[in-house]
N, C-alpha and C positions, 0 to 999 in steps of 0.2 A: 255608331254601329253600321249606320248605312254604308262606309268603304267596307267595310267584314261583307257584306251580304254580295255589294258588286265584285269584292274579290270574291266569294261562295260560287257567284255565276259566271265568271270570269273560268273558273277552274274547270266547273261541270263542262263549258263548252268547249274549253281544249280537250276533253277528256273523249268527249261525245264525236269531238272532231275529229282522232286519234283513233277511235274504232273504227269511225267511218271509210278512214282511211283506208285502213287494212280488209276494208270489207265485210265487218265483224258486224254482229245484230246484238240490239242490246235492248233493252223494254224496263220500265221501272215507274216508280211514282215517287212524287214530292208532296211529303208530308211532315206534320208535327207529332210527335212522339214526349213521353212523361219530361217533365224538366225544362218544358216551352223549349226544346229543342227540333229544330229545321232540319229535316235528313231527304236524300235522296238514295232510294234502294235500285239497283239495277242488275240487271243477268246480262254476260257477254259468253255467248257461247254455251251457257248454263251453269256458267261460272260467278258466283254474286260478288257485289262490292257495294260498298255505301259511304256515302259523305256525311260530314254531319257537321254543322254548325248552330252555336249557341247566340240564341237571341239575346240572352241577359247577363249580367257580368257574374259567375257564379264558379262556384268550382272546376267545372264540368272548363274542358276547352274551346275554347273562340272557334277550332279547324279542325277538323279530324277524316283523314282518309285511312280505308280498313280496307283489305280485301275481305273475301266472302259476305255472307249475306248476318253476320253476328251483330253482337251488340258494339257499340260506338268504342269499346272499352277492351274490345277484342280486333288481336290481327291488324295490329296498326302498319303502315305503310307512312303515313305523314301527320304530325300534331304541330297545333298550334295553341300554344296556351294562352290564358289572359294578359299573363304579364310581358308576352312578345318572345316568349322561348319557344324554341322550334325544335321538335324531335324527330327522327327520323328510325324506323322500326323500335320505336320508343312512345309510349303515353303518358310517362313521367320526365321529361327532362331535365336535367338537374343543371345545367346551363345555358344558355345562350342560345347554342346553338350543340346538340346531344346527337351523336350518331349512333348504333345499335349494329356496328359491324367495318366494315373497313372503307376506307376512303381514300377514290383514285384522283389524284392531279397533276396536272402538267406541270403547276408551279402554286407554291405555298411562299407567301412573303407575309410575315408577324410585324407590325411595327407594335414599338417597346418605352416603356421611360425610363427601363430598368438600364441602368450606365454599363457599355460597353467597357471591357475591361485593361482601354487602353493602356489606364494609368501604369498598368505594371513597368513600362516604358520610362516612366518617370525616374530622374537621377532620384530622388529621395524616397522613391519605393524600398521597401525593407524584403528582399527576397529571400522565402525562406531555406534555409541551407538546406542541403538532399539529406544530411543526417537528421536533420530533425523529421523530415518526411521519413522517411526509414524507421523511424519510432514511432511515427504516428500510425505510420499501417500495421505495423509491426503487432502493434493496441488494438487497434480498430478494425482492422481487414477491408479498408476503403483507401481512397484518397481524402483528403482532407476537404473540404467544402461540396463533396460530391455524396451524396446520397448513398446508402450502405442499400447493398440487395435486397433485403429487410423493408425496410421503408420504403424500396421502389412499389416493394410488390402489394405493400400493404394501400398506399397513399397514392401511387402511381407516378409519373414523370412529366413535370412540365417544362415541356419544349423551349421554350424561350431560357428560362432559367438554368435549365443543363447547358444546351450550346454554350452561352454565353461561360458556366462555369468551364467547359471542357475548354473552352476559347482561351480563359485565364490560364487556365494547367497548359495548355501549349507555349505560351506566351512566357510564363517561367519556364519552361523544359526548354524555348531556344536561348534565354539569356544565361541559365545553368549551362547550356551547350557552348554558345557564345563564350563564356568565361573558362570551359576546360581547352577549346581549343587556342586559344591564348595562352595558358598554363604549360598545354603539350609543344605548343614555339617556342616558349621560354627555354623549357625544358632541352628541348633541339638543338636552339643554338647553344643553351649552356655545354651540353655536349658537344658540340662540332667543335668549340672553343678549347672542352677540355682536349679532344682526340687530337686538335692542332699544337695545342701547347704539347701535350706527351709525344707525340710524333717530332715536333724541334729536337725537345730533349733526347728523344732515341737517335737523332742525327750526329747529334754535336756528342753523344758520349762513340757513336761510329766514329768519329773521325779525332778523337782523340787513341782508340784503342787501335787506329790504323796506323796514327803518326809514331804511338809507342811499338 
């Protein structure tokens, strides 16, 4: 617990640095509160906030930053729980790492074990013909391996998982594409073939019907 305390003061003094910055006045006390919890109460501008960090491994979280001057459980801004889950405008994290609003980045990169969907590439992949997809939605009102609107909104969408699926569905829709455009050649020159053979025939019956 001694790293929790020097990250505890670690943070206060960025915080304290941070006002200072700006010019800002800020007044407070470090004290212990029910729960052998550690808090620091402070006014900026007459505006309160308070830190609080837990001394002993207990329900309560390891980090907690709140604005205003409320209880540790109120107005959260930053949590840190015992088990290393991180919240942010959240007190209850339900992961890892829990946001409570929107998140801006330059750049998001997932690494995965879950197998990219190369394989569809594979000569001995079985792709499934568009008429059987045509029935399946037909049934369903989804694509096949893709989550129905339903369940998006119930369970929500994970990123890795979708990509990757919508990745597959491309990956068939261009060897389906790939194999109609082969189909429509075929088809071309079968025609130019015919239109050349009926064009002989139209000559050769001209030039009988000129000689008679």
């Amino acid at each position: 617990m001694n790293l929790m305390k020097r990250t505890f003061f670690l943070i206060l003094g960025i915080i304290f640095s941070c006002l200072s910055s700006f010019g800002q006045t800020y007044t407070g006390t470090f004290r212990t509160v029910a729960g052998n919890t550690t808090f620091h109460q402070f006014n900026r501008n007459g505006v309160g906030a308070a830190v609080y960090i837990n001394q002993e491994a207990t329900n309560q979280p390891i980090l907690r930053l709140s604005s205003g001057t409320a209880t540790a459980n109120e107005n959260v801004v930053l949590s840190v729980e015992s088990d290393g889950s991180v919240g942010i405008g959240t007190n209850t994290p339900k992961a890892k790492l829990a946001v409570e609003g929107n998140i801006l980045a330059k750049e998001i990169k997932i690494k995965t074990d879950i197998a990219v969907p190369d394989y569809v590439f594979d000569p001995n992949y079985q792709l499934p013909s568009l008429s059987s997809i045509e029935n399946y939605v037909k049934k369903h009102r989804h694509l096949p391996e893709i989550p129905s609107a339903i369940d998006i909104q119930k369970d929500g969408v994970d990123l890795t998982v979708m990509n990757l699926a919508l990745l597959k569905k491309v990956e068939e829709l261009t060897l389906h594409l790939i194999a109609k455009e082969k189909e429509i050649d075929e088809l071309k020159q079968t025609q130019k073939s015919s239109l050349q053979e009926f064009s002989e025939r139209l000559n050769k019956l001209e030039k009988c019907r000129v000689k008679n």
